[in-house]
C-alpha positions as CSV (number, residue, x, y, z in Angstrom):
1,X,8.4,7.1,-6.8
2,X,8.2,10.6,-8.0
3,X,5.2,9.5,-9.9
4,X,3.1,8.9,-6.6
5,X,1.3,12.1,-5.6
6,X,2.5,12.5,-1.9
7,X,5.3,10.4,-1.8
8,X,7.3,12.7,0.3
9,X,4.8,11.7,3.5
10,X,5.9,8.5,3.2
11,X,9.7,8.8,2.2
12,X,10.3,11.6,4.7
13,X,10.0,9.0,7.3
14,X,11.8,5.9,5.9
15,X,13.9,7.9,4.2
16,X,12.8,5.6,0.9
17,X,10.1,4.4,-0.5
18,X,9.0,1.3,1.4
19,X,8.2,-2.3,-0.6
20,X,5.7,-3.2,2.2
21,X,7.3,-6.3,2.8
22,X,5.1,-8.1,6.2
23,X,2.9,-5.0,6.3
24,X,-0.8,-5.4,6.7
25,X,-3.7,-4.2,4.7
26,X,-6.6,-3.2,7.1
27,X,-9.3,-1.6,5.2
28,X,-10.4,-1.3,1.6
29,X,-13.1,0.8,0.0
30,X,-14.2,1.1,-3.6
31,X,-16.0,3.6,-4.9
32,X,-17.6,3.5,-8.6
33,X,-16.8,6.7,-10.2
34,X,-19.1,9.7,-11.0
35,X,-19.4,10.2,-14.9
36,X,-17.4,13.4,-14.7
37,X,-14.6,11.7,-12.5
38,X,-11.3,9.7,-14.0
39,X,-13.1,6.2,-13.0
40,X,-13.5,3.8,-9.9
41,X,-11.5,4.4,-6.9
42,X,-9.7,2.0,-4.5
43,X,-8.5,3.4,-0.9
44,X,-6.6,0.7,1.1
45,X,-5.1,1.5,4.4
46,X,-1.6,-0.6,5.3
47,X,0.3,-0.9,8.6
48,X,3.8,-0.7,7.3
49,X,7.0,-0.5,9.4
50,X,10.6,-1.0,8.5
51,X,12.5,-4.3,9.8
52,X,15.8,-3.4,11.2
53,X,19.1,-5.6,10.8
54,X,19.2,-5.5,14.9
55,X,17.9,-8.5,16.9
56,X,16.3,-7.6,20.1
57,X,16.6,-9.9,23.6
58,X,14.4,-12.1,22.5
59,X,16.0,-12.8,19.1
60,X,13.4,-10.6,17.0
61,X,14.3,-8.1,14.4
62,X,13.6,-4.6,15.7
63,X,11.1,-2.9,13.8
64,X,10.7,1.2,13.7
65,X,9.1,3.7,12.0
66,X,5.6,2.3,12.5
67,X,3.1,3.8,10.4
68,X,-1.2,3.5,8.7
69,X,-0.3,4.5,5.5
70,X,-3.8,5.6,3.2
71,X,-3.4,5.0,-0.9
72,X,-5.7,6.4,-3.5
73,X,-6.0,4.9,-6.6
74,X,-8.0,6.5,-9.3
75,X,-8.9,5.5,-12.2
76,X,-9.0,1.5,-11.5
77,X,-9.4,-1.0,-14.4
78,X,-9.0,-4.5,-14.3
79,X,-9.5,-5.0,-11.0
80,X,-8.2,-8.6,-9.0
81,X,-9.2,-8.8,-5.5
82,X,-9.0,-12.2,-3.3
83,X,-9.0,-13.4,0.0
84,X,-9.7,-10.7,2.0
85,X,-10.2,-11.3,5.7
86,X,-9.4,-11.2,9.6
87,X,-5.2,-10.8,8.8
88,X,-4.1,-9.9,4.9
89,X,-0.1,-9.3,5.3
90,X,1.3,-8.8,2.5
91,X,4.7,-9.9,0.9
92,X,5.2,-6.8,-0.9
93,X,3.0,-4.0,-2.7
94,X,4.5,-3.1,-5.8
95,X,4.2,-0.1,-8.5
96,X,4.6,-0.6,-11.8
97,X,4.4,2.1,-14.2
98,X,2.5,1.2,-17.7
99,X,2.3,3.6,-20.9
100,X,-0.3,2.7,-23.3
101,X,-2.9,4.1,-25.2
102,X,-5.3,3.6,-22.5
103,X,-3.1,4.5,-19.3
104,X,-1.0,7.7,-20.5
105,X,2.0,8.1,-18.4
106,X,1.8,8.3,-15.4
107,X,0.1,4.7,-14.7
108,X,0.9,1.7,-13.3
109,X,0.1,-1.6,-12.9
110,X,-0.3,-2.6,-8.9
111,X,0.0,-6.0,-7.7
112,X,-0.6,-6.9,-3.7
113,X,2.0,-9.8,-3.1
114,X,-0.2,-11.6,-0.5
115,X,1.3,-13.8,2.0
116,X,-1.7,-14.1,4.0
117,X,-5.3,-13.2,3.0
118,X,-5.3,-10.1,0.3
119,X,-4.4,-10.3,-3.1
120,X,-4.5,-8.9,-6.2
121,X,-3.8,-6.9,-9.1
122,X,-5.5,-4.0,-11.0
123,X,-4.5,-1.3,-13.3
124,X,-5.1,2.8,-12.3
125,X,-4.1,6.1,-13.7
126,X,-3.0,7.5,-11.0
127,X,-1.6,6.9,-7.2
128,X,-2.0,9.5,-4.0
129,X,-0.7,9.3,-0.5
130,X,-3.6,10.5,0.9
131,X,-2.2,10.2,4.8
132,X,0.8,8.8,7.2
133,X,-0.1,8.5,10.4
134,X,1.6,6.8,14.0
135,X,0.7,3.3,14.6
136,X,-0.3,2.7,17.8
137,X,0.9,-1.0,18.7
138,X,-0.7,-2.9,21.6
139,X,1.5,-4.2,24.0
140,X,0.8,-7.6,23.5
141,X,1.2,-7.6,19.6
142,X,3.8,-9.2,18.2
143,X,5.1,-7.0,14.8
């Protein structure tokens, strides 16, 4: 994901670039653009954490490297949003890149795989990793 400003937060931690499979989305913010700007913004925050081939005593996969992951995404067109609400986990968030006319390269077309709650689609010129910070997991939470 070279084309993702700030990938290295993200990849120096997983040691990849995650899919996002069973993360969580837990806030989004749009923002129209200012004339002068490259268009409408979307900001999402995701819980994401990698799932582990090991079982633990209770016969869950071990998950590590949990992480609230902030995405930028400027320049938004076609915009698909639905379902948002108390719990939007997510199948997989995934990056397309698009070259037309319109979206010179680098662009890419997003799609949130929902699997419960969030979904979508849109279109932006450009993706940022604006921050990769510890998740802090309650004691009585189960992922």
């Amino acid at each position: 994901m070279a084309e993702i400003n700030g990938a290295e937060l993200l990849t120096s931690i997983f040691g990849y670039w995650p899919d996002f499979h069973d993360a969580e989305i837990t806030r989004l913010c749009l923002e129209r653009a200012h004339p002068y700007e490259r268009g409408p913004t979307l900001e999402i925050d995701v819980h994401a954490f990698e799932i582990t081939p090991e079982v633990d005593k209770r016969g869950h996969y071990v998950l590590r490297h949990h992480v609230l992951v902030t995405l930028r995404f400027e320049g938004v067109q076609e915009l698909v949003l639905e379902d948002f609400n108390n719990q939007n986990a997510i199948s997989g968030l995934i990056f397309a890149p698009i070259d037309t006319p319109a979206f010179p390269d680098p662009a890419f077309q997003v799609s949130i795989d929902g699997a419960h709650g969030l979904t979508g689609g849109f279109r932006c010129r450009e993706v940022t990793v604006i921050a990769v910070r510890p998740w802090e997991i309650s004691p009585t939470a189960s992922a």
